[in-house]
C-alpha positions in Angstrom: -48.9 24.5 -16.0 -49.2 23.2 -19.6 -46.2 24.9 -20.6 -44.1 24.0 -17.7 -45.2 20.4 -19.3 -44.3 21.2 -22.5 -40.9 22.4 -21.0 -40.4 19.3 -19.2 -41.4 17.0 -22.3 -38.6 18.9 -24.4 -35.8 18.8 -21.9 -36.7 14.8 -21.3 -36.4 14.4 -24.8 -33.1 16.4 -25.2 -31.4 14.7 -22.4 -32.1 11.3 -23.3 -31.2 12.0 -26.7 -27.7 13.3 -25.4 -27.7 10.4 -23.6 -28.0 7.5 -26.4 -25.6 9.7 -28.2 -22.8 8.5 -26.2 -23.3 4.8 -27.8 -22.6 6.2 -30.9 -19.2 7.3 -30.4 -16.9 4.0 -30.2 -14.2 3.6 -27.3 -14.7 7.5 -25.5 -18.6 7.0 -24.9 -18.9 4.1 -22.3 -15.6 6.3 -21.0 -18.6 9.8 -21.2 -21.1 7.8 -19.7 -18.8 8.6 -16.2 -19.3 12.3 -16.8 -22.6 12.0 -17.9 -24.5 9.8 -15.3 -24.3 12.0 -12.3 -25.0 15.3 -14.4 -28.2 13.3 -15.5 -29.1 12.1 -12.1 -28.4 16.0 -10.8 -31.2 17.1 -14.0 -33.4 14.3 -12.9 -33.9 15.5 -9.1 -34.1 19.2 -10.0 -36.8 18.8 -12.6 -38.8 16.1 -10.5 -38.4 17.6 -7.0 -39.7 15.1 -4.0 -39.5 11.4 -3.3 -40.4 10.6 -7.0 -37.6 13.0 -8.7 -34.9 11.2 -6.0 -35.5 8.2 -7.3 -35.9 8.8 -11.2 -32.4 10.5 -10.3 -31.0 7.2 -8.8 -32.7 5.0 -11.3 -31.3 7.4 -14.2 -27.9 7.5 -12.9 -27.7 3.4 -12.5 -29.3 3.5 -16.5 -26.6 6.1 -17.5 -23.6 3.9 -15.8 -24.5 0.4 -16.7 -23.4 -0.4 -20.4 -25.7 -1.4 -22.7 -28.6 0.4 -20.9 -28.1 3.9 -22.8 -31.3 3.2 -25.0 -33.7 3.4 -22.2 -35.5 7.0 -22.4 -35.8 7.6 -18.8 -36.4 11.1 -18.7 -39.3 10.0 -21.0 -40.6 7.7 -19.0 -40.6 10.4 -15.7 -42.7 12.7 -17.7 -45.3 9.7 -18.6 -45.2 8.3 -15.0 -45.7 12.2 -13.8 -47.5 13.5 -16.3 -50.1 10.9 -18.0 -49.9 7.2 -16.1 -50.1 8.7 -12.2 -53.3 10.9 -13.4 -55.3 8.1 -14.9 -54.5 6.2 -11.6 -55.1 9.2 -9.4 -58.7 9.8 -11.1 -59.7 6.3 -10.8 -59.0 6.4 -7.3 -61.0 9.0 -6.2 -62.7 8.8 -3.3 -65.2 11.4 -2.6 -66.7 12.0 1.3 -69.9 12.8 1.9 -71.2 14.0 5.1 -74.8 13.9 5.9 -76.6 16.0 7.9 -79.7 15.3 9.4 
């Protein structure tokens, strides 16, 4: 599990790296960003599988196609939702049933 975490972690980065990189190049990247948005959102359901991963892959396609909004990390911010926030929530929420018998 940890390295399938690990895995995860280092694709997240390298995607969103890739796709910041497209601000950098002047008049072709907004003109990338049309290539690269539905690859991204492709990446984005097949690494978070489920109800979550189909969303992240809507949310990162939108991030990827809007200008401007390249500099969000949202493959990062998957793996933290996933990975570190939804587990501190999930062990707070615990509820633990106890059945008596008499």
């Amino acid at each position: 599990m940890k390295l399938l975490k690990d895995r995860l972690f280092i694709k997240g980065l390298v995607y969103d790296a890739l796709g910041m990189a497209t601000m950098a190049i002047p008049v072709i990247g907004p003109f990338l960003d049309i290539i690269w948005a539905p690859y991204a959102a492709k990446k984005m359901s097949e690494m978070y599988p489920g109800k979550k991963g189909k969303v992240a892959s809507v949310l990162v396609f939108l991030e990827e196609i809007l200008p401007g909004t390249d500099i969000i990390p949202t493959f990062t911010l998957m793996y933290f939702y996933t990975f570190v926030w939804s587990k501190k929530e999930q062990e707070q929420g615990q509820v633990i049933e106890v059945e008596i018998i008499e």
